[in-house]
Steps between C-alpha positions, in 0.01 A plus 500: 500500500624840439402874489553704214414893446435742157400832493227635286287788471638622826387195710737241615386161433631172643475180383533143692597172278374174648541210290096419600344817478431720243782776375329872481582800641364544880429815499677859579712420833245256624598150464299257612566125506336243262395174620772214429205321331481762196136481553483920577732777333488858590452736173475818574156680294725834417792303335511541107685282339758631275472658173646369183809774399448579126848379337693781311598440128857538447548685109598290244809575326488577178613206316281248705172774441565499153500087481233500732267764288578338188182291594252735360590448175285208504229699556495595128446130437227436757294798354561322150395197649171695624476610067515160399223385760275778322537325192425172627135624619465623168579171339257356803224743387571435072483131586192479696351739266590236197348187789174716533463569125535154369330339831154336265775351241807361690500184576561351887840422375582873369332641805707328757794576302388879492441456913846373531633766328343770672614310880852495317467869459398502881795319616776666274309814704543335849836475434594845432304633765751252738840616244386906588392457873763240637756629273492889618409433861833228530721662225406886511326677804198364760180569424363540819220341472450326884215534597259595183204282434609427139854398574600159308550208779791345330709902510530452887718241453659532181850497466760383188413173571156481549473732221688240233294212636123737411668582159602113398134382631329794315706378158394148591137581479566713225658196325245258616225744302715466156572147491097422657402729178728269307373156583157649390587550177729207429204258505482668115880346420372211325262685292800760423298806548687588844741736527744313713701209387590192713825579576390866598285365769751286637792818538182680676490217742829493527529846541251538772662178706805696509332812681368268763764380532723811538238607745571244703899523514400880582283405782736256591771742510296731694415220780881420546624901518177573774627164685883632504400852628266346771761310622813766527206710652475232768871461482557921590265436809631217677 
């Protein structure tokens, strides 16, 4: 057991450490003992606990600010990125315009395939909204966005990492869309009317077996990096 003192706010308070009792502050210069049990503690009701002390920003030299700037010239790119989303809702609108048109004289076939072209559209959409918001907020500047009642549930998180492992599942359904699109029409191989050839179907499966599986060395990648940290985390502590 010991007694300990600190000053604050012109009071003199004292503290007493048992190893069964509760460690706060007794009060200003009246100690009082706690019961060996731990069961009671004295906290006085006009202690405040201490505030957090704003850190200051030391100035960045200029060579390091100049490197350290030279991330907002991706912003240029990200706003591009925003252009190029524009034209895909155009493209959304032309092609559900040409769906609606011809809706009494396609067949099931040529509607589904119109569908799937306009979820394509969707997805390819999807997965620059994830490129422009994951990119800037991990790459470029925070967005500051804790807190509002639209913000994405995945950006809380997101990080290099998760952010590659979004992107290769986004392509993945992407690719999933072409080669589903694909198998539709090949039933017409036989007759030679389809636009695909044999061996073009078979590079699109291959081609799309290949992303999963490059998603999965990512992922895999990812788990082994997380499991390394965690450990010299638990490593620094003991």
């Amino acid at each position: 057991m010991g007694l300990f003192s600190s000053q604050r706010d012109g009071l003199t308070y004292e503290w007493q450490f048992i190893p069964s009792c509760a460690k706060w502050p007794l009060g200003p210069a009246d100690p009082k003992m706690c019961h060996i049990s731990g069961a009671n503690s004295y906290n006085p009701p006009d202690s405040v606990p201490p505030q957090k002390v704003p850190a200051i920003r030391a100035a960045l030299r200029p060579i390091p600010m100049l490197i350290f700037g030279s991330r907002w010239l991706q912003l240029p790119l990200y706003v591009g990125l925003i252009v190029a989303q524009g034209v895909y809702v155009v493209l959304f609108l032309k092609e559900l315009w040409h769906l609606f048109n011809h809706a009494f004289d396609f067949s099931e076939q040529q509607i589904m395939l119109a569908v799937l072209g306009l979820i394509d559209v969707v997805m390819i959409s999807n997965l620059l909204v994830m490129v422009i918001v994951g990119g800037y907020e991990t790459f470029v500047s925070r967005l500051n966005l804790q807190g509002h009642p639209d913000e994405p549930e995945w950006l809380s998180h997101v990080n290099a990492s998760v952010l590659k492992i979004k992107l290769a599942m986004a392509i993945i359904g992407i690719s999933s869309i072409h080669l589903l699109r694909t198998f539709i029409e090949a039933g017409a191989l036989a007759s030679g009317k389809s636009n695909y050839t044999e061996t073009g179907v078979m590079w699109q499966t291959i081609i799309h077996t290949v992303f999963i599986l490059s998603a999965m060395g990512i992922a895999y990648v990812d788990r082994l990096s997380t499991i390394a940290t965690e450990e010299a985390k638990r490593a620094v502590r003991h």
